[in-house]
Structure formats: structure tokens, C-alpha cells
N, CA, C and O atoms as a MOPAC input file, in Angstrom:
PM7 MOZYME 1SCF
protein

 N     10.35700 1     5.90200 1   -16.07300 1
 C      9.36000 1     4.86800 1   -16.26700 1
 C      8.18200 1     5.12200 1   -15.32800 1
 O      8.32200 1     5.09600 1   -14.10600 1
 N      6.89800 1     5.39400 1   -15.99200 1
 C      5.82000 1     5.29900 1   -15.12700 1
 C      5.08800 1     4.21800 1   -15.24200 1
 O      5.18400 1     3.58300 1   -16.29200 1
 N      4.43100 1     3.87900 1   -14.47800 1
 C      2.93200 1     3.30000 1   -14.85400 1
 C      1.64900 1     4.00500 1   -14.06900 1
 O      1.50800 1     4.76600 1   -13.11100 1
 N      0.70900 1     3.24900 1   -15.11500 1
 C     -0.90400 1     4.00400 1   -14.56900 1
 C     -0.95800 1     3.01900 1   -13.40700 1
 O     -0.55200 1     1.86300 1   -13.28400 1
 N     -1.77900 1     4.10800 1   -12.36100 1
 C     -3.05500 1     3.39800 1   -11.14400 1
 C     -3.94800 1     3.17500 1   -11.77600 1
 O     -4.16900 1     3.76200 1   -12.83500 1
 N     -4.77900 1     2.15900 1   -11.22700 1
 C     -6.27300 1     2.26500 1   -11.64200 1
 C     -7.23000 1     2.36400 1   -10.34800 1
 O     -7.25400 1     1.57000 1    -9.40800 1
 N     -7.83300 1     3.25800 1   -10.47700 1
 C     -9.32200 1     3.50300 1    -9.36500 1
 C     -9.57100 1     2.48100 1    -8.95400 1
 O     -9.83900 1     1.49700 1    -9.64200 1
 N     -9.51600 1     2.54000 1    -7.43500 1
 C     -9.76300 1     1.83400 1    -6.80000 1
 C     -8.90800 1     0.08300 1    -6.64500 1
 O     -9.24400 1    -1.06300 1    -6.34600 1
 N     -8.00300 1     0.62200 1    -6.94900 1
 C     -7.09200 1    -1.15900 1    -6.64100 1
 C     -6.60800 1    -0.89000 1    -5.53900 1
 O     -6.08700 1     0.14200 1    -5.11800 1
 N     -6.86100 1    -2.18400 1    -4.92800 1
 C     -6.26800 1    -2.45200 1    -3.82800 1
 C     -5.02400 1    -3.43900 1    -3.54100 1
 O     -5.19500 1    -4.62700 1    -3.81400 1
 N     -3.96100 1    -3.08800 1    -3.08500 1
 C     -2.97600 1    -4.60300 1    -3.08300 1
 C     -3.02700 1    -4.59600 1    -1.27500 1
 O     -3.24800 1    -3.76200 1    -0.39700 1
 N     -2.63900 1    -6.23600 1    -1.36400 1
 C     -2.72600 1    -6.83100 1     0.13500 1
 C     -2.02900 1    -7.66900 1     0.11100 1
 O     -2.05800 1    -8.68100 1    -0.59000 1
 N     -0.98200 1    -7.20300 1     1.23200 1
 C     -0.20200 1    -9.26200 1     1.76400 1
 C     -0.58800 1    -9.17800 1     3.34300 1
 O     -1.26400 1    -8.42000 1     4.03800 1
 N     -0.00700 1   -10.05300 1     3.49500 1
 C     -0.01200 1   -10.75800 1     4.73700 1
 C      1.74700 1   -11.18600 1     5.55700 1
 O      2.68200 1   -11.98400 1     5.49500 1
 N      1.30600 1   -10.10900 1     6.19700 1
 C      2.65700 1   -10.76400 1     6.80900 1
 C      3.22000 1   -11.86000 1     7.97700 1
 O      2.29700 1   -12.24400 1     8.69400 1
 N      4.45900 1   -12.40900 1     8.29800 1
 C      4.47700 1   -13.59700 1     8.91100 1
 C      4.21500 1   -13.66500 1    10.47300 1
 O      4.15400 1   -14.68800 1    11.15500 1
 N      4.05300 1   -12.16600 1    10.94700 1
 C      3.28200 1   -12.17100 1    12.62700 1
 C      1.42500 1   -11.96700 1    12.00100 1
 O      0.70400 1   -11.13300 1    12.55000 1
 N      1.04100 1   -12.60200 1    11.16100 1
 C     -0.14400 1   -12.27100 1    10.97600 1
 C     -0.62100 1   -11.25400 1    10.93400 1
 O     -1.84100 1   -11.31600 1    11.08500 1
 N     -0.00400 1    -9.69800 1    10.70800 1
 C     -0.74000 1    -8.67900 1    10.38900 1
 C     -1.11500 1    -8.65500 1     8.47500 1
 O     -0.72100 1    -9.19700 1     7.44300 1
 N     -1.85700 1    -7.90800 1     8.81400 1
 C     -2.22000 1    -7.50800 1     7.60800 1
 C     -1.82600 1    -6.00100 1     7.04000 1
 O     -1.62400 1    -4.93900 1     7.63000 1
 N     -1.80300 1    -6.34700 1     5.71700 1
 C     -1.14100 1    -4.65200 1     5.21300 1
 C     -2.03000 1    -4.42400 1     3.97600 1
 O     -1.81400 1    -4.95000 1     2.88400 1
 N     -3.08300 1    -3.56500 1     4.26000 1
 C     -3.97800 1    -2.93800 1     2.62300 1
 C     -3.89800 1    -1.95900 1     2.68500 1
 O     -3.91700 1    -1.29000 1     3.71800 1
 N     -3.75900 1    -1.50100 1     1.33500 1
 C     -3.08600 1     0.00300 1     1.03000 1
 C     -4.32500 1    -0.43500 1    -0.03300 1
 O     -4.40800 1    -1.48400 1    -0.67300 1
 N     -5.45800 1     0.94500 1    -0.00800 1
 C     -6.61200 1     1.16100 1    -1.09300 1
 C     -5.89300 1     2.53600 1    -1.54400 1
 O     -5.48700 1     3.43100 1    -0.80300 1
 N     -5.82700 1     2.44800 1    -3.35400 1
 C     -5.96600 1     3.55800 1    -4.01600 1
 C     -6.62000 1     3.82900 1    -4.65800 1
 O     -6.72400 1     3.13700 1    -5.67100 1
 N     -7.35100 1     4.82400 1    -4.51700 1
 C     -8.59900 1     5.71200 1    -5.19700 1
 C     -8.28300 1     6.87900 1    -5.96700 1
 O     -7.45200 1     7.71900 1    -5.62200 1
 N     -8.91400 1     6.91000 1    -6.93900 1
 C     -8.72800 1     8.30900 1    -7.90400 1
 C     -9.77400 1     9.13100 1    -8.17200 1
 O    -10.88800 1     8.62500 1    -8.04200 1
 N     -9.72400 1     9.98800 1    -8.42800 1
 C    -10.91200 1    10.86400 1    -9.06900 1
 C    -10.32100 1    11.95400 1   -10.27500 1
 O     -9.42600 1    11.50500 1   -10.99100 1
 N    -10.68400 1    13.05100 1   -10.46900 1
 C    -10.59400 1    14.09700 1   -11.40000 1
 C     -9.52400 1    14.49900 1   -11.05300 1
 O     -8.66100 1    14.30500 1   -11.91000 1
 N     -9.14600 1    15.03400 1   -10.06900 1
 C     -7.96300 1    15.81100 1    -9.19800 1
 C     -7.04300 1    14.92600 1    -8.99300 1
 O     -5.91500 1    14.89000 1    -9.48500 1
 N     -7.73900 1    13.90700 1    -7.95000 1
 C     -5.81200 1    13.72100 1    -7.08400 1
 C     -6.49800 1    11.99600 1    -6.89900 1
 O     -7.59500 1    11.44800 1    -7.00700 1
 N     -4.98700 1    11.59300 1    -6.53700 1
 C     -5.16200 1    10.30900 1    -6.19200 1
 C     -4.55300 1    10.11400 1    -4.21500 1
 O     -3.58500 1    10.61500 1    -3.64200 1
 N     -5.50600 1     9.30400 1    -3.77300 1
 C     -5.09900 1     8.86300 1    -2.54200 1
 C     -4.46000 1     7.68000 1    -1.84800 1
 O     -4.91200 1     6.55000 1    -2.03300 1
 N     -3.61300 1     7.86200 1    -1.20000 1
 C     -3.64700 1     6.48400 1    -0.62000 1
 C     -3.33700 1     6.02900 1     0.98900 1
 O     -2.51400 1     6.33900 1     1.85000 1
 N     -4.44000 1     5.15000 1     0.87700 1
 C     -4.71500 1     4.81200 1     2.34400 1
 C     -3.63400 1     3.43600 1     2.81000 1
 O     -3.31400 1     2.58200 1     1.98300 1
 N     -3.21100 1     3.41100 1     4.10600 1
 C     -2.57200 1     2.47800 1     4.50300 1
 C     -2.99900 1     2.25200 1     5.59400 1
 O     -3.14500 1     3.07500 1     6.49800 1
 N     -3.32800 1     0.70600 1     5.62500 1
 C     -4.14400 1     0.52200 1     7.09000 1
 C     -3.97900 1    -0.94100 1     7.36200 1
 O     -3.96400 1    -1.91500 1     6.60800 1
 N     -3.81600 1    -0.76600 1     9.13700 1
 C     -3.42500 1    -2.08600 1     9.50300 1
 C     -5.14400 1    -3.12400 1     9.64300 1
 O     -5.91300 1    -2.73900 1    10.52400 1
 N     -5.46700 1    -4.00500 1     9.00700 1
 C     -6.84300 1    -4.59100 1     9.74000 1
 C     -6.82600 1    -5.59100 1    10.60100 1
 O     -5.74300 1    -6.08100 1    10.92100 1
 N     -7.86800 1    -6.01000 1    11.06100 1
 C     -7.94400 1    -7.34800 1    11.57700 1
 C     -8.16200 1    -8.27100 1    10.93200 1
 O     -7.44600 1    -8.40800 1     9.94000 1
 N     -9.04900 1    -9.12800 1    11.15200 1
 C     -9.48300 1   -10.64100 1    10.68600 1
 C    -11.11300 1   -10.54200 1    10.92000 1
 O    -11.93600 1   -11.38800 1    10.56800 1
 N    -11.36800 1    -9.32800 1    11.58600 1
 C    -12.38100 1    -9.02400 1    11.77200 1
 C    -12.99300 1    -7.85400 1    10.70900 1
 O    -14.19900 1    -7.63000 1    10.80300 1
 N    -12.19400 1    -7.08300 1     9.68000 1
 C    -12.79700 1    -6.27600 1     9.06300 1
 C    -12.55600 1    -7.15500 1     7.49800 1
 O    -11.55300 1    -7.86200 1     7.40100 1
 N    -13.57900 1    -7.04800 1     6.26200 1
 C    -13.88400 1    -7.48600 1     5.16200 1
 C    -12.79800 1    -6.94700 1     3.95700 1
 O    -12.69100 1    -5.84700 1     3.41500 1
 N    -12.13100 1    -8.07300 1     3.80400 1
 C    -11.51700 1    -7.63100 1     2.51800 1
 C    -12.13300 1    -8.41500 1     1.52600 1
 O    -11.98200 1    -9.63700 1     1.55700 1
 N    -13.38200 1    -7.41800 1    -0.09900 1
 C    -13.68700 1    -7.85700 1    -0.56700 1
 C    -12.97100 1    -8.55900 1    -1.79300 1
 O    -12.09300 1    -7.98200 1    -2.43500 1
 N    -13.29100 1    -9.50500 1    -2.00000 1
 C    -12.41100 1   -10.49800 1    -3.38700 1
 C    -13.00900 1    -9.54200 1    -4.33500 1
 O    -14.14500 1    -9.06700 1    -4.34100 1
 N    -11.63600 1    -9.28300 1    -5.44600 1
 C    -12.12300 1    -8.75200 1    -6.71900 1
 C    -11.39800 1    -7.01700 1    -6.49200 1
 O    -11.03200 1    -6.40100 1    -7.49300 1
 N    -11.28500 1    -6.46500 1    -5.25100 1
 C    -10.82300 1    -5.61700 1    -5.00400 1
 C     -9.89300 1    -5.49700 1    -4.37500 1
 O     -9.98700 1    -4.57200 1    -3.56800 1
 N     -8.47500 1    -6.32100 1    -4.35200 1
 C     -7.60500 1    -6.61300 1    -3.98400 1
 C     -6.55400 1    -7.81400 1    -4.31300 1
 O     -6.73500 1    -9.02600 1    -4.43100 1
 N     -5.84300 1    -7.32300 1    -4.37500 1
 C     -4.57600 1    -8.52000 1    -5.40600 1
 C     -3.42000 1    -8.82600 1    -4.03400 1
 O     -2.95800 1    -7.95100 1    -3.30100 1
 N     -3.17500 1   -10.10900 1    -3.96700 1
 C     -2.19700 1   -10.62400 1    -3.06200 1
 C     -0.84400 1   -10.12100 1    -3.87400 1
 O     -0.66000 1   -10.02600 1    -5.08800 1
 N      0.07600 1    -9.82100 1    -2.71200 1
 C      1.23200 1    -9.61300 1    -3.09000 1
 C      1.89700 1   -10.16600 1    -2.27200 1
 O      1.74200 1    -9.83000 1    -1.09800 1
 N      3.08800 1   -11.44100 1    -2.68700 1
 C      4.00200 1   -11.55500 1    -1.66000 1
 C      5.35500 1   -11.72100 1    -1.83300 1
 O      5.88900 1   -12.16500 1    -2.85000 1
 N      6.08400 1   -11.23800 1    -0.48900 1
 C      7.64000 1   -10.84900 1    -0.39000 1
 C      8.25900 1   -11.97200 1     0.11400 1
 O      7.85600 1   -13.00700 1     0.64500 1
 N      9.53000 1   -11.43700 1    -0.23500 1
 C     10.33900 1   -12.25700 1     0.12900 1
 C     10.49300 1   -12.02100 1     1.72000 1
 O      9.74500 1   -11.10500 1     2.06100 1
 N     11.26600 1   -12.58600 1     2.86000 1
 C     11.59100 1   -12.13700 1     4.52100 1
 C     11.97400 1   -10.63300 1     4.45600 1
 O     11.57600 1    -9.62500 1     5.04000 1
 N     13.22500 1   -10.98300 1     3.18600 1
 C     14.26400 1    -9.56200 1     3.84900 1
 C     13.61900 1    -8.50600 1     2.12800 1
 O     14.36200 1    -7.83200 1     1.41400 1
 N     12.61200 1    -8.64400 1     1.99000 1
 C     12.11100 1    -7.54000 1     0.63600 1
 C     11.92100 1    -6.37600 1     1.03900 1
 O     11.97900 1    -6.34400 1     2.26800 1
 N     11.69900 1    -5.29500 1     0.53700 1
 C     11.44600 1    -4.20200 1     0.98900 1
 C      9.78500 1    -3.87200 1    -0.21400 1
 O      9.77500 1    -4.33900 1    -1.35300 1
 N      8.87600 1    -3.24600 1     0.20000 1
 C      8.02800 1    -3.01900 1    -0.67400 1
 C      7.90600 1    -1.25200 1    -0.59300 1
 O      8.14800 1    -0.53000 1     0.37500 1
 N      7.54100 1    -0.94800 1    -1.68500 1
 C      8.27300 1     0.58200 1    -2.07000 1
 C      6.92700 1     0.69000 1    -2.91500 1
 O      6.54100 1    -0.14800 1    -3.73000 1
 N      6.26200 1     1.91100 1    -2.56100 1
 C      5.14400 1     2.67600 1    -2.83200 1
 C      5.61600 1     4.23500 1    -3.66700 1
 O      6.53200 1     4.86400 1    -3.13500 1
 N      5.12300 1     4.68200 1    -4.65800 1
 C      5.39000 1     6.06900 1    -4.85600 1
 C      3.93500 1     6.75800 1    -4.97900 1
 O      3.04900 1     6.27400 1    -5.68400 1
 N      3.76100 1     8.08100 1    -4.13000 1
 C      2.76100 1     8.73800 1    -4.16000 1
 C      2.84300 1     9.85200 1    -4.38400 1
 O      3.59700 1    10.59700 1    -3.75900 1
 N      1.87800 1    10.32400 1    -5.58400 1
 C      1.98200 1    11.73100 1    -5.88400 1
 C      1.19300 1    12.52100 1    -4.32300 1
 O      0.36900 1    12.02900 1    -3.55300 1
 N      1.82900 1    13.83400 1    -4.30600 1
 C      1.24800 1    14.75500 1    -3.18500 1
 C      0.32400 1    15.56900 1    -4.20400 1
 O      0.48600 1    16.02000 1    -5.33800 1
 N     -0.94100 1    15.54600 1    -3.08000 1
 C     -2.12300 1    16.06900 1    -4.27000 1
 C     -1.92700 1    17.77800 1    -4.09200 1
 O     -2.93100 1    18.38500 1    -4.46700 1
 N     -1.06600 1    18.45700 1    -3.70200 1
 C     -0.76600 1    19.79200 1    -4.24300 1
 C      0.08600 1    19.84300 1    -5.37300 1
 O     -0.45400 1    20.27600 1    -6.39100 1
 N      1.12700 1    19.55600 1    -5.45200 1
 C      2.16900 1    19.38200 1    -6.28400 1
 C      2.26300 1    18.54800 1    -7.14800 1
 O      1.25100 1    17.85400 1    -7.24900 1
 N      3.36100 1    18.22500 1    -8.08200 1
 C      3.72000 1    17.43100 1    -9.04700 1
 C      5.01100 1    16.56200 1    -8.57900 1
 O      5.36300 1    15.77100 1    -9.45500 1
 N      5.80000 1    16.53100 1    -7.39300 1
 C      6.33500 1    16.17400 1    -7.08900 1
 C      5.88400 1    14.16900 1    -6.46800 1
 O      4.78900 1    13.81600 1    -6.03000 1
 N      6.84600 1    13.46400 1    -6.61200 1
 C      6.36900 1    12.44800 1    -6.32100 1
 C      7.37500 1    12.00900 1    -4.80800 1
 O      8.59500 1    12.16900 1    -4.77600 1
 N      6.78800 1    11.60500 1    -3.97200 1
 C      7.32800 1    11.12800 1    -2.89700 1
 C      7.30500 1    10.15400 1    -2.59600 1
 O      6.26800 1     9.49400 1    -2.66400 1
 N      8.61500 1     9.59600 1    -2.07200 1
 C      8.92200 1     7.70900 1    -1.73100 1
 C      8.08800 1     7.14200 1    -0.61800 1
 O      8.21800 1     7.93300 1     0.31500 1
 N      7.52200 1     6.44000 1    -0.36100 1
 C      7.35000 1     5.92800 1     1.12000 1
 C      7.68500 1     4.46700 1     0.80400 1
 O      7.39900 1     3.84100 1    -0.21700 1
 N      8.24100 1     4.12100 1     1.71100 1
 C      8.53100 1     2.31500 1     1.85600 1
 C      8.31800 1     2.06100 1     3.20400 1
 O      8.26300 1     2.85700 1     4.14200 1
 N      8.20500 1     0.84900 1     3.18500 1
 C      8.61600 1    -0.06600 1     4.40300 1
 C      9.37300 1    -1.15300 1     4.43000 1
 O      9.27000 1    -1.86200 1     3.43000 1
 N     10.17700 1    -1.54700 1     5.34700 1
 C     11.19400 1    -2.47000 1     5.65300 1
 C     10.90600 1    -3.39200 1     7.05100 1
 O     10.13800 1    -3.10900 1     7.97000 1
 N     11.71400 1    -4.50700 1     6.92000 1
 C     11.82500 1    -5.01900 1     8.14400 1
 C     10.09600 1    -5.41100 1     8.98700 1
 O      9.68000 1    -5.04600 1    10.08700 1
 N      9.41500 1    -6.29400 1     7.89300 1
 C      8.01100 1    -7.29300 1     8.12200 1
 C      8.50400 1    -7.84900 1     9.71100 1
 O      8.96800 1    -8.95400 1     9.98900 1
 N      8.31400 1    -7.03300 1    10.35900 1
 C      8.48800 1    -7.75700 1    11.71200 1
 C      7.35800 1    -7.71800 1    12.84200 1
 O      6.24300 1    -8.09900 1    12.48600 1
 N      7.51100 1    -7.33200 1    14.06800 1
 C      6.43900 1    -7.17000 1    14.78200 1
 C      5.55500 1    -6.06900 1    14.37600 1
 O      4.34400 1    -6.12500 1    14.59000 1
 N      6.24100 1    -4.85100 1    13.67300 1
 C      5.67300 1    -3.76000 1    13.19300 1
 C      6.19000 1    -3.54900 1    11.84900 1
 O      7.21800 1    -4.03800 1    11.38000 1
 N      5.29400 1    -2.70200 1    11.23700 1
 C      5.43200 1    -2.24700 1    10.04000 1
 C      5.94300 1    -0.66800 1    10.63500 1
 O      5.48900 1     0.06900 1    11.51100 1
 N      6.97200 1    -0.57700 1     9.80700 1
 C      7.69900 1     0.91200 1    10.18900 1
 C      7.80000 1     1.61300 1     8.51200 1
 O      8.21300 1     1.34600 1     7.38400 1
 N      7.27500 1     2.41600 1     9.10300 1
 C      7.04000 1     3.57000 1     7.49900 1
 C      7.98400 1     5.05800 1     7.77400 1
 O      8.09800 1     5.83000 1     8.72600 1
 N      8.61300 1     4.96900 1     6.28500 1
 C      9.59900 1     5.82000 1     6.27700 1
 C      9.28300 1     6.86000 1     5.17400 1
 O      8.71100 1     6.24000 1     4.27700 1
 N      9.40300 1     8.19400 1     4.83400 1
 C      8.72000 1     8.78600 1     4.14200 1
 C     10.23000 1     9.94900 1     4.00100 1
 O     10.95400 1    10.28400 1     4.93800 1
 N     10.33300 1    10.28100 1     2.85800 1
 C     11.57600 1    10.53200 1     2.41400 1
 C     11.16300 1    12.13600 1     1.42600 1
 O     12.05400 1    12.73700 1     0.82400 1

């Protein structure tokens, strides 16, 4: 089962120590990217380019990213919304 990205979507939650989690994906001709970045309250998340997503305490949210050499697809998740976001890459 796949589904399409679309250029430039962004998803965003919020987690319960108040960090923030936006992951922007961008596409072009070639390859697709994706950025993961912690912000503040001080940098602009524009409306219209970003969709709330929210978890449950104990959810896990699970990303798949193609590697822009290959055809291979690789897992990354994160677990455990706690003081830190801990990223695991498989």
C-alpha cells in the first residue's frame, strides 16, 4: 500500500512539554525531502501549509522516506513524546 506526497505539505503537532514537531516535505523532478525540525513560538508556521496532527500519550508516529539515491524506502519513527523527541532510523 502506498500513498502519494504532495509538494510541499507540511504536518505539525504539538507536543505535551510544549515542543513543537514540523516535518516540511518538498518534492521536485528527482527526489523528495524531508525536513524535521524542532521550532519555537518564535518562528512562523504559515496556516494553509500545515495540517495538525494529534496522538495519543503512548502513540508512536511513523514516517517513511524514500533515500534520494535509491529505491529503497527507510523507516524513521519516533516514540516516547517526552522531554525529547528521540529519532530512530532503521
Amino acid at each position: 500500500m502506498c500513498s502519494k506526497i504532495s509538494a510541499q505539505k507540511v504536518y505539525y503537532t504539538k507536543f505535551k512539554n510544549d515542543a513543537d514537531l514540523v516535518i516540511y516535505i518538498t518534492k521536485d523532478k528527482t527526489k523528495a525531502d524531508l525536513i524535521v525540525k524542532n521550532v519555537s513560538h518564535d518562528d512562523e508556521v504559515k496556516p494553509g501549509f500545515w495540517k495538525e496532527v494529534k496522538l495519543r500519550a503512548d502513540a508512536n508516529l511513523v514516517v517513511y522516506i524514500a533515500d534520494r539515491n535509491t529505491t529503497d524506502l527507510k523507516k524513521v519513527y519516533f516514540t516516547k513524546f517526552e522531554d525529547e523527541v528521540k529519532l530512530k532510523s532503521h
